[in-house]
N, C-alpha and C positions, 0 to 999 in steps of 0.2 A: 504493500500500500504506500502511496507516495505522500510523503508531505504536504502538508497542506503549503509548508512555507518556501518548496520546493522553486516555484517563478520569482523570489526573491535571493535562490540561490549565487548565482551569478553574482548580485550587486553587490550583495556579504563578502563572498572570494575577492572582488576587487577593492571593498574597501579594505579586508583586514589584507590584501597585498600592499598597500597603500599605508602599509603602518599604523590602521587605527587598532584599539582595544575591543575584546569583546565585550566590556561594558559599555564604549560608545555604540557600537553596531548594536546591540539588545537595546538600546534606548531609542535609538535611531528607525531601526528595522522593526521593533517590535518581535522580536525573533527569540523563542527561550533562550539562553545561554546553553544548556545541553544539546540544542540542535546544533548550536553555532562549533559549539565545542568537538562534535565528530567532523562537521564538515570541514574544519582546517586542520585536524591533528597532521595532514600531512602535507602542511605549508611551513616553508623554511623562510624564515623573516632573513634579508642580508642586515649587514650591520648601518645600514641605512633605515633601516624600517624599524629595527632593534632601538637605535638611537631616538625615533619620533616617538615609540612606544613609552618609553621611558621619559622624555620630557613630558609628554601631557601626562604621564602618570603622576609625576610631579607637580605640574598644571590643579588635576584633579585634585591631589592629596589638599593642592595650599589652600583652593577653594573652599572646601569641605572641613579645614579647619577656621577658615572663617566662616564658615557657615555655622558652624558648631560655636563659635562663639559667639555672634549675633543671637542663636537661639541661648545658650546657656545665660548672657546677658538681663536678656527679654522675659526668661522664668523668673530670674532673680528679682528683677522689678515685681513684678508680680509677686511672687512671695511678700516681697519688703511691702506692696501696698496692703499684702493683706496684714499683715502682722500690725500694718498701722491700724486698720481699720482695728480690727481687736481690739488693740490698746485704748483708744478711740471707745468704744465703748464701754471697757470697764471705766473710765475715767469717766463717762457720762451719768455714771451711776453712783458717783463716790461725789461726797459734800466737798467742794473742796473750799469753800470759806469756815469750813471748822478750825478751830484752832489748834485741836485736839489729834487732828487727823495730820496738819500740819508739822506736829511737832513728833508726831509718831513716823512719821515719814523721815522728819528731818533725823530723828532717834538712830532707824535702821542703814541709814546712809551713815552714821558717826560709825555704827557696831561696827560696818565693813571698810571705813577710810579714814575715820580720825584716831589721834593719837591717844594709846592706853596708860599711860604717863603721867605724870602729875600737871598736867597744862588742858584745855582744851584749844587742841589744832588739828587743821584738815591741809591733808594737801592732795592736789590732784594736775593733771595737764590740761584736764577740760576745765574751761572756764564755766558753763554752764553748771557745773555740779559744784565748784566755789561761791557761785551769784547765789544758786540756791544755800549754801550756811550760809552766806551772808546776811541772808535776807532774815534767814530764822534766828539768830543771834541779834539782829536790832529788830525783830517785830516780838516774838516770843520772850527772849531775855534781856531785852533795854540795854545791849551792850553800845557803849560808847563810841562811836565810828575811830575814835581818835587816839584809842585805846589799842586798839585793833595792828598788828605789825603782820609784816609778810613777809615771809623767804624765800627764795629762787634756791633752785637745784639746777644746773646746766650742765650740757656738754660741751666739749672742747672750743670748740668752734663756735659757741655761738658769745655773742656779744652782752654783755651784763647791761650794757648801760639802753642798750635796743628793746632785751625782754624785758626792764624795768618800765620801758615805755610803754611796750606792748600790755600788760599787766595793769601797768599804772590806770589804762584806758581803760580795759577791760572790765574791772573790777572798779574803777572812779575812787581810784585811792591816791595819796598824794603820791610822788615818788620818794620821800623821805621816809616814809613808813614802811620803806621796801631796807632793811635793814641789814640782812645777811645773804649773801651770794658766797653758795659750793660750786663748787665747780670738778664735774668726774674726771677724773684720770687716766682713768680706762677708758677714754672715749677720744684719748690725744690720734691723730689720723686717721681717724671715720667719720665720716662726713654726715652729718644730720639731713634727716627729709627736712623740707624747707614749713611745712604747717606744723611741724612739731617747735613749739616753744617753752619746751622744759619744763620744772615741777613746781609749782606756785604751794607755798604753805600758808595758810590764816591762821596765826596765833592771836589768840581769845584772850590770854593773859589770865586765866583763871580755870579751878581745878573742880568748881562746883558745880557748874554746867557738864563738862566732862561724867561725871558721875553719875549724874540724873539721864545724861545720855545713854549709858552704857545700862544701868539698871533696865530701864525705860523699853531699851529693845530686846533687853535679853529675859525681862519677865514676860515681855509680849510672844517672845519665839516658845518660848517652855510654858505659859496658856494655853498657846493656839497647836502647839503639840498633842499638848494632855485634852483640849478640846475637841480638837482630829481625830483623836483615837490612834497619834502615833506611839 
């Protein structure tokens, strides 16, 4: 019994003479691949047709990897909106002019970033997670704007008197209250990404807030444990 794809015989023979793949000709022809694959087992490629095979195979590969990355891209957007949406709604459902909720919040952010010390301080590289203590040390505990010191941690390479500025803005602090600059050592000949601007400390000057903090979150975690039924 004769192929169906038998009158496209010929064209397949001269393209794949012609140096194309049998993944162009099956896209092209529509032709299975096992059909294509007996009909040329007994064509010898010269090293001309050998050589076209191989660059478009390269061709293909590099496509395919940007295609693979426009797609892998395009999920990820996706995921990230959804994950907003999420968030997004538990936050629609949570008080957020309580004070209480406020400071329970601000609590669990100390447990995991402020210091266990005899001081209350936070230090971090995002500014957005410093604005928030900031904000809860002068709404919640009437701390004194001018009380308040800051420390830079930097690497090699970056300029003290630039992140002071950066910082300075950031956070609407003078640049006098930026008091102490480290500087790593380990960091002499590696060069920094340029959005990293090193580790900002807020020293609170005080060890009682500290404390209410840490209680605060750690009776809240061993609550909602024992309420959980963990």
């Amino acid at each position: 019994m004769k192929s169906k794809w038998i009158k496209l015989k010929s064209k397949a023979l001269h393209l794949r003479k012609q140096g194309e793949s049998i993944v162009v000709i099956e896209k092209r022809l529509k032709i299975p691949r096992s059909t294509l694959s007996g009909w040329f087992k007994n064509i010898t490629l010269n090293k001309k047709q050998i050589a076209k095979l191989k660059h478009n195979s390269e061709i293909a590969l590099n496509n395919a990897r940007k295609n693979a990355v426009v797609w892998h891209n395009t999920q990820k957007k996706h995921r990230l909106e959804f994950a907003e949406q999420q968030a997004l709604s538990v936050l629609n459902k949570i008080d957020l002019s309580s004070k209480e909720t406020f400071e329970l919040a601000l609590a669990m952010l100390y447990l995991g970033e402020g210091s266990k010390k005899n001081k209350t301080c936070l230090g971090n590289s995002d500014p957005l997670i410093l604005k928030f203590f900031l904000i809860g040390m002068k709404k919640i505990y009437n701390i004194d704007s001018t009380k308040i010191r800051y420390a830079l941690h930097l690497r090699a390479d970056q300029n003290p008197q630039e992140m002071k500025k950066y910082w300075s803005k950031e956070l609407n602090a003078t640049i006098e209250r930026f008091t102490q600059v480290s500087i790593d050592q380990r960091t002499v000949g590696k060069p920094t990404y340029p959005n990293y601007k090193g580790v900002c400390v807020v020293n609170c000057c005080t060890v009682a807030i500290q404390r209410k903090l840490v209680y605060l979150s750690r009776r809240f975690c061993e609550k909602t444990i024992k309420l959980m039924g963990g």
